[in-house]
Each structure stands twice: as C-alpha cells, then as structure tokens.
Phi, psi and omega in degrees: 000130173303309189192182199303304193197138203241099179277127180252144169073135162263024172299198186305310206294337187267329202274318190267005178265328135004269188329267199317003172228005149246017178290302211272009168084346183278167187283115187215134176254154163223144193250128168255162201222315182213328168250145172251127166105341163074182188298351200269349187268290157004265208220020156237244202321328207264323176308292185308305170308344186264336190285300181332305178290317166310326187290288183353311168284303160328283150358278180319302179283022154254012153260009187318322191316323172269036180220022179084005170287111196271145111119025176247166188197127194281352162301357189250330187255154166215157203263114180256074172339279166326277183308331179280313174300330200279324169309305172310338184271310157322306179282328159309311187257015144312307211300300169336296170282346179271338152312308160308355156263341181283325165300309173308323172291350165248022185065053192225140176242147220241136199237146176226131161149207204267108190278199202171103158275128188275300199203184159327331197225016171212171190195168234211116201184107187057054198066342168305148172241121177239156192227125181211159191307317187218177191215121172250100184288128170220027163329349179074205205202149156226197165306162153280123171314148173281194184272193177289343192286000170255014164324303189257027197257164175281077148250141167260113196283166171291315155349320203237018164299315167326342202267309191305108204286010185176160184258159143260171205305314153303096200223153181241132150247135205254142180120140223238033197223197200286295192321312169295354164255334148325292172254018149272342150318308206284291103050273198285333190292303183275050124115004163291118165304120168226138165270120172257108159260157184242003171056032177168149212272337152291097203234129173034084220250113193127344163288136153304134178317263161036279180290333193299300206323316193296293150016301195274287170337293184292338172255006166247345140332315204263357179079046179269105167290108172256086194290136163253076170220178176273108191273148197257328190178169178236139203197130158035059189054039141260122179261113188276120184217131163048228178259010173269157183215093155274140139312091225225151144229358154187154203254141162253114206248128176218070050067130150004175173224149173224130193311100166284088177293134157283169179309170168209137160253013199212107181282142178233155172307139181269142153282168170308338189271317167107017159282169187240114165291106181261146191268166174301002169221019161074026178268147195266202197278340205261109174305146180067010200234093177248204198189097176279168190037218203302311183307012220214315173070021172306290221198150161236045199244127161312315185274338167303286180346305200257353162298338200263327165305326195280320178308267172352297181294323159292284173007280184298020171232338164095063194232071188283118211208164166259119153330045213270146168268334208344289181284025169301045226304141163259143167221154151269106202271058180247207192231090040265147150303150174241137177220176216202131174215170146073193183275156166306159165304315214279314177317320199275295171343288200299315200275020180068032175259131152305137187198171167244146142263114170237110190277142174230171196234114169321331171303338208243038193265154161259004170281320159325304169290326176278347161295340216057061158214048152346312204274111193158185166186171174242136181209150202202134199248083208230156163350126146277348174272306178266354212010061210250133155269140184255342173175147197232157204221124178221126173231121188191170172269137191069006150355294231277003190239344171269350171288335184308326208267329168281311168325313209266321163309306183288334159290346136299037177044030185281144186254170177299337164273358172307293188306325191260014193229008155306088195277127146270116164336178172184144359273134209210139165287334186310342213286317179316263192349275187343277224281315174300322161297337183253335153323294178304295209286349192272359182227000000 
C-alpha cells in the first residue's frame, strides 16, 4: 500500500487535514488538481477580504477631515484597481507557501493534478495508480452557472474576479448568502452603483433575525437596492429580476453553491442537493471513503471545513468524538463587521427555553469613539434561570475576531456572571462583554 490515507483537494479542508495526518504518523498524500490552499486562499475567504479591507481604507480616508486631517480632498484619491489586486495575490501566496512548508514539514507528499478515484482503496492521478488504507474527498464547491439566457451576458464567478480590468460603474450581484453581501459592500464603498439580487425569498439563512434586519437596514442606509427576486435574463445592458430592469455592465454571480465531485468508478450516495452523503464522522455509502468541507454541503465556512478534517483524521486514529457545530462562529466581513456564536433567539425559541436578551450599544464604548466606529451593538441570549450564556451577536469593527472571547466562554458553559467579573483593559471595544454582563444581572 502507498500510504495511509490519500487526500483529494487542498483547499481548508484538505490541506489541514493533510497537516493533522502527517502530524499523527500517518503516511499521507494530498492531491490538488489547481490551487494550493483551494478557493479560500485564492479568490475567497483571503482574497475577498483584502478587496475589502482596501475599500475600508478608501472609505476612511475619505473621512480623514473628522478625525483633524487638512488636505485631502476626495476629487484627488481613487481606488487602484490594479495594486489592490497585486496585494491580494501577495498576501495569498504568503499563505500558500507557508502551508506548503507545513506540509513539507510534515512528511506529506503533495502531488498535482486530477485524481479519479478507482474503488475504495485506489486512485488514479497523472496516470499513476496509488493505493492507500482510506481516501478522504475535499473538492469544494463553486456557484450555480447562471442559466443560458445570460450567455452573452458580462458575468463573472467571484474565481475569475481578478481577471476583470477594470470596475464599471454599474454591478449587479446575484446571491442570498454572506459573500454576495460582502461584495455588494465592497463594490459600494468605492463609489459604485450595486444591486444585490438574491434569487430567493431566503437571505442569509443561519443568521439570527436580529442581525439578518440590520443587514437588510445597513444596505438600504448605503443605497444598496436589495431584491428578493430572481434574476431572469440579461438584455441591451439590463438585467431583469421580477419586475424591475437594472442597469448593469456586470453581473457578480455568488450564487448557491454546487458540490465539485470528483471522478469516480465506483459511485457513492448523493443528497437530493447533489452533495456527497456522509455519516456523523464524514464517512461516504463506500467504507474507507470520506468527505469534508464544502463537497459535503454541510456547511461552506472554512473554519467547519478544517474542523471536520482534523475530525476525520482523529477518527482514523481512534480517537472518537461528536461533531458538535454549536460554538462554530458565523462572520460577516462588511463594514462594520458582524459575528455570531451559539443559538439564534428563533433556536432558543423553537427548544422552549426562558431566556434573556441583553443588547449594549457601541456609542456608548469609549475605543469606539475614538475610531469612529459607533455603530454596532453587543447582544447576548442567555438562561433566565442559570444565566448560562446561549449566544452571542457582535456588530462591531473587528466583530469578527471578538467572537472568539464568547466562543471560548460558552464552551465552558459560562454565565453572564463569568462574563461581569472579567476585567477587560480600557478603553477596549471588548470592554462591551463586561457591560454587558453587569446589565444582565442588574435586570
């Protein structure tokens, strides 16, 4: 036998389950077909965030005046289309190679091209026939094409956005999911008209209502035109959704997602969704055969992705555990940011718990004020009886890196007095837990 266990695709899932299985001695290959680091290093999670983060800054400085800054004048600065893409690819193949040494640093040998799994215990890969004890599939995901009536229309996947030389004035984003809000953000912060269609009366579907509203709010503040419609066709530079005819010169399709199967000669069960059906430890109907991340249709959050590889790979070591998502944090990278841990009000509702809500409000933070960035709140669903917190909501700048500090509470079961007898530094945005926390017990 060549080896232990054989991994297809190197995106989070493939790659960190890679690491953890040649940490843990096993022999392990992993095969990529195009990318090292998959869609999340490439043209998602790292990418998307960097297009972001340049608009932010663009933004900002074009608010330099209230924070005592003379002489900037926004008829002087623009948005470097170019240069912003060359950072991004720079901070992408930071990441790229240094995963590529953590492999290397871990006996794993990392092979490109297509694989073509033959049975359970083989596989098939630049003509080679390799054989290993288990096969672990992580192939992703990408959008749904649009249909034909957009053939000739200027669409783009979010993959080949970089390919595009320039932005025009006009953009349409097609999707109902954090990323088509992501980048109908991205979009507006430098100076763009954008429409977000969502192709569905279901938007941002895992989020608390609570935050979905603000969502809905903050992109109609920013003059985001948000449609629950379909888009239908493309027509003489107009895109027709329901009854509207937006002006577009391009369409961003982040669209649903469908399941990148690999070859196969030996077929495994499908969901009705066209995902690969898996048991509670990510085993596919083929013994010895799993499947992680996005190709699983569990979940397309990166960090689930590489939780279920390291899960997998203990598994295969016999180290046996439940898969709980519970404390999984969802984020939103927009401006302000949103992050998310534990259950929704509607979760907590549906299972019959009495509980509280207690919301703080950023204005009254004082690291807030001195950023400028007011806007946000801390919000927390906790026991009324135990006062055990059940979830937490942070709309904040850096949200998405302060959820971690509710993550690491709740997974101890921690209560709302854990949360007030914490000292946080000050002035600190984190300081909002505290306050929040001496709020709850005082009502």
């Amino acid at each position: 036998m060549d080896y232990d266990v054989i991994i297809i695709g190197a995106g989070p899932a493939g790659y960190v389950a890679a690491i953890r299985a040649g940490q843990v001695g096993l022999k392990t290959a992993l095969i990529e077909n195009k990318y090292m680091g998959g869609m999340c290093l490439n043209w998602g999670c790292i990418s998307t965030k960097t297009l972001l983060e340049s608009a932010k800054v663009f933004d900002k400085i074009k608010h330099a005046d209230e924070f005592g800054i003379d002489g900037i004048f926004e008829h002087n600065i623009s948005f470097n289309w170019e240069k912003v893409k060359e950072r991004s690819k720079s901070i992408s193949g930071k990441l790229t190679s240094g995963i590529s040494f953590l492999l290397k640093k871990n006996g794993v040998d990392v092979i490109y091209g297509q694989a073509k799994i033959n049975n359970r215990k083989s596989i098939t890969v630049n003509d080679q026939h390799i054989e290993a004890g288990n096969i672990i599939i992580a192939t992703g995901s990408k959008p749904l094409a649009m249909d034909q009536s957009f053939a000739n229309a200027p669409v783009v996947d979010v993959e080949n956005l970089f390919s595009i030389d320039s932005i025009p004035k006009n953009i349409a984003v097609t999707g109902n999911h954090i990323s088509s809000v992501e980048l109908s953000q991205f979009f507006k912060l430098i100076g763009r008209k954008v429409t977000l269609v969502t192709n569905s009366e279901h938007f941002l579907q895992g989020l608390d209502n609570h935050l979905i509203e603000f969502i809905k709010n903050k992109l109609e503040t920013e003059g985001i035109e948000l449609l629950a419609n379909k888009a239908e066709r493309y027509e003489n530079g107009h895109l027709h959704a329901g009854n509207k005819k937006i002006e577009c010169e391009l369409i961003v399709n982040c669209n649903s997602r469908k399941a990148c199967l690999p070859e196969t000669e030996t077929p495994f069960e499908l969901t009705e969704a066209g995902f690969i059906k898996t048991d509670n430890h990510f085993e596919t109907s083929l013994d010895g055969v799993f499947a992680i991340g996005d190709v699983t249709g569990k979940s397309f959050l990166a960090l689930t992705a590489s939780a279920q590889g390291i899960h997998v790979v203990n598994y295969l070591k016999g180290i046996k555990a439940d898969f709980d998502t519970t404390h999984f944090p969802i984020n939103v990278y927009t401006n302000p940011e949103i992050s998310q841990v534990g259950m929704t009000e509607q979760a907590i509702i549906d299972a019959g718990i009495d509980y509280k809500v207690s919301k703080f409000s950023l204005s009254a933070n004082g690291k807030a004020l001195i950023e400028g960035n007011t806007e946000g709140f801390f919000r927390m669903l906790s026991h009324k009886k135990y006062g055990q917190v059940l979830g937490v909501q942070i709309v904040s700048a850096n949200a998405t890196d302060m959820i971690a500090e509710a993550n690491a509470l709740m997974s101890v079961e921690g209560s709302i007095y854990d949360i007030a007898k914490t000292i946080h530094a000050h002035p600190t945005i984190s300081e909002i837990f505290m306050e929040t926390g001496f709020d709850t017990i005082g009502n």
